[in-house]
C-alpha positions in Angstrom: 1.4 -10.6 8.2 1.7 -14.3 9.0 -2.2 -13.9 10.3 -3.6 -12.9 6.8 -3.9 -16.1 3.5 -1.7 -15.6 0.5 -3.2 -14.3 -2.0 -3.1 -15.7 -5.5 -1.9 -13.6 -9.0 -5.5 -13.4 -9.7 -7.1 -12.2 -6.5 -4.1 -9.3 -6.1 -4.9 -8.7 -10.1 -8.5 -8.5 -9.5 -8.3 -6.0 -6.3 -6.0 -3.9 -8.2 -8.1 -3.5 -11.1 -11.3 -2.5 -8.6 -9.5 0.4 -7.6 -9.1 3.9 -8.9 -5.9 4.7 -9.6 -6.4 7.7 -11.6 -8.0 8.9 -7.7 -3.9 9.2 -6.7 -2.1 10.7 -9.8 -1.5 14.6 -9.7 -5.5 16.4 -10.3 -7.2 13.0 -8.4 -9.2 13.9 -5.3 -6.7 11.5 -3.9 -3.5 12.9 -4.9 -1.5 14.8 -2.0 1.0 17.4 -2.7 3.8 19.0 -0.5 1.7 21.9 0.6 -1.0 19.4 1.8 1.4 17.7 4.7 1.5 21.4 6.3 -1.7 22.6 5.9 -3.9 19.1 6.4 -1.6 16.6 7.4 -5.0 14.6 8.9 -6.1 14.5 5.2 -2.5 13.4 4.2 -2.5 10.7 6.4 -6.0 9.7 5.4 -4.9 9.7 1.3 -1.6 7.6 2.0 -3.4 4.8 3.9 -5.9 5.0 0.6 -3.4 3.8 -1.7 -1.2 2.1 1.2 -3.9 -0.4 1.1 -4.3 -0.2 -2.6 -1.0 -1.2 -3.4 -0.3 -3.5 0.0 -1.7 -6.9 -1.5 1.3 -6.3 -4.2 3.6 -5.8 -1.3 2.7 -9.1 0.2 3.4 -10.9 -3.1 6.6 -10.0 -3.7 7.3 -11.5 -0.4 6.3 -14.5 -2.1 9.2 -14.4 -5.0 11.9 -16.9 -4.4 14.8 -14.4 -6.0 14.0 -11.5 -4.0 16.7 -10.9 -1.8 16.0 -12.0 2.0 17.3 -8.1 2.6 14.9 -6.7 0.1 11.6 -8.9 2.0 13.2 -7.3 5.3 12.9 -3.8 4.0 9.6 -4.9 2.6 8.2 -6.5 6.0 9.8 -3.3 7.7 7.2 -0.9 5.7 4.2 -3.3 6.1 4.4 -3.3 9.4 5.1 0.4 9.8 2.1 1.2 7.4 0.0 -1.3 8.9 0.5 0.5 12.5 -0.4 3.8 10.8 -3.4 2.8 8.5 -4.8 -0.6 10.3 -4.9 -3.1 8.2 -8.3 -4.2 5.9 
């Protein structure tokens, strides 16, 4: 993460905003349900990186906020890292 700028309110605002969100809630042609991970977990894996790297600019800012707990960024860090190994980061 160290390798990537901080992003401001206004650029994480922004990029949210561009995307679809609608895409991920339940009748979306991104949402995934429990008999997907069986039947197409490729396609699974495909629509969790989707909004993994929807919502990953609002992971990074948290990092940011003074009075989050240094055990709370850990946990955060943790799943960045493990998402960015499994999606790539953009």
């Amino acid at each position: 993460m160290g390798d990537q700028k901080q992003l401001t309110f206004e650029e994480i605002d922004a990029h949210i905003k561009r995307a679809n969100l609608a895409d991920f809630e339940p009748g979306g042609k991104m949402h995934v349900t429990r008999e997907m991970v069986s039947a197409a977990p490729s396609d699974v894996i495909t629509r969790v990186c989707a909004i993994y790297h929807t919502i990953r600019p609002i992971l990074q800012g948290l990092l940011l906020i003074p009075f989050i707990p240094s055990s709370w960024k850990t946990a955060i860090k943790a799943f960045i890292s493990l998402m960015d190994n499994l999606c790539g980061k953009q």
